[in-house]
C-alpha positions as CSV (number, residue, x, y, z in Angstrom):
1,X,0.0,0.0,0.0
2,X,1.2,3.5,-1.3
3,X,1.4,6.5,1.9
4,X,-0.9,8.0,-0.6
5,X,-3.9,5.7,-0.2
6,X,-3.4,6.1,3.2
7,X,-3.7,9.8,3.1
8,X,-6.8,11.4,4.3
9,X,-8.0,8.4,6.2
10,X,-9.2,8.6,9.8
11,X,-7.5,7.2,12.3
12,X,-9.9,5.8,15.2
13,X,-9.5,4.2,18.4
14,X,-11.9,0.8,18.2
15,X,-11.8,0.5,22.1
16,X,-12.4,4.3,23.1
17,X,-14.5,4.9,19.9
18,X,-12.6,8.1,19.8
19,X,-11.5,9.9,16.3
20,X,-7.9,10.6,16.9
21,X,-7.1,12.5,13.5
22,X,-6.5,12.4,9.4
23,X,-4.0,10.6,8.2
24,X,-1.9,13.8,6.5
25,X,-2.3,15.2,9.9
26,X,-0.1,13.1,11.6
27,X,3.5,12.9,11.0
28,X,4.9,9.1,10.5
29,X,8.0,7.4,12.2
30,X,10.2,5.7,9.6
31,X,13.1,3.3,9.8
32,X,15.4,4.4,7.3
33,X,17.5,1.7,7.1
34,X,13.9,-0.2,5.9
35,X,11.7,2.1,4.7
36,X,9.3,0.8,7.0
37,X,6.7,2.8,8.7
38,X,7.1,1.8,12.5
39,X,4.5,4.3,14.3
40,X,1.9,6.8,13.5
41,X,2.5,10.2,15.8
42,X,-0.9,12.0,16.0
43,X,-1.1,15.7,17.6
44,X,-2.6,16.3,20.3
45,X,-5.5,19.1,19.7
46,X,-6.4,21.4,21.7
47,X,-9.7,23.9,21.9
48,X,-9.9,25.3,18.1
49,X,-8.3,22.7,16.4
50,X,-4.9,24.2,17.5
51,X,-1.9,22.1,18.7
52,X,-0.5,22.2,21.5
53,X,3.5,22.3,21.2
54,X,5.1,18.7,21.6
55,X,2.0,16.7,22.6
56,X,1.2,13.9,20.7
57,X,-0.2,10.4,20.5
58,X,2.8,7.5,19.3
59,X,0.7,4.3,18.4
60,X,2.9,1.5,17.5
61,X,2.4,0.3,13.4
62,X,1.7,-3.3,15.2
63,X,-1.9,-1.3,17.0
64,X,-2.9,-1.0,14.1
65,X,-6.0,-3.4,13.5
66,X,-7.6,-2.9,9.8
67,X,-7.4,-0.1,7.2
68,X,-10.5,0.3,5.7
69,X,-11.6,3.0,2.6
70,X,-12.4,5.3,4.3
71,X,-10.4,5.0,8.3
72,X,-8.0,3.6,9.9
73,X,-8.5,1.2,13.0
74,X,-6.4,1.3,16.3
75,X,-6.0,-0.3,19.4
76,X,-4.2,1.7,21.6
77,X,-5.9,0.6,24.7
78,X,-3.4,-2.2,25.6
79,X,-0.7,-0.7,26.1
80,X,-1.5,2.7,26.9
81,X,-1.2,6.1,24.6
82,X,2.9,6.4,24.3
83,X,3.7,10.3,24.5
């Protein structure tokens, strides 16, 4: 799967039902050795839509349950939200 059918997807949590963000709107962690994505880092919002400087959510690429057409399904809930 191209980044660019992943792009504009929502990401949400399946155990708090909770939209987290668009895919586009998080940055990804890449091993460059591999070229592998290894984590999704969503910003934290805060009132307006705004971020909030050096908040975000790390979810693992291994949380990650299905990618559907239109989202993206997590399950951060094991293990915590990583900051």
């Amino acid at each position: 799967m191209r980044l660019s059918e992943l792009s504009g997807k929502e990401i949400v949590d399946v155990k708090k039902a909770e939209r987290l963000g668009i895919l586009g709107q998080t940055d990804l962690e890449i091993n460059e050795g591999t070229g592998q994505i290894q984590a999704l880092l969503i910003p934290s919002l805060k009132w307006f839509g705004l971020r909030k400087q050096g908040d975000e959510i790390r979810v693992p690429w291994s949380h990650i349950k299905k990618i559907g057409s239109d989202m993206i399904i997590i399950d951060v809930a094991g293990q915590g939200q990583e900051e």
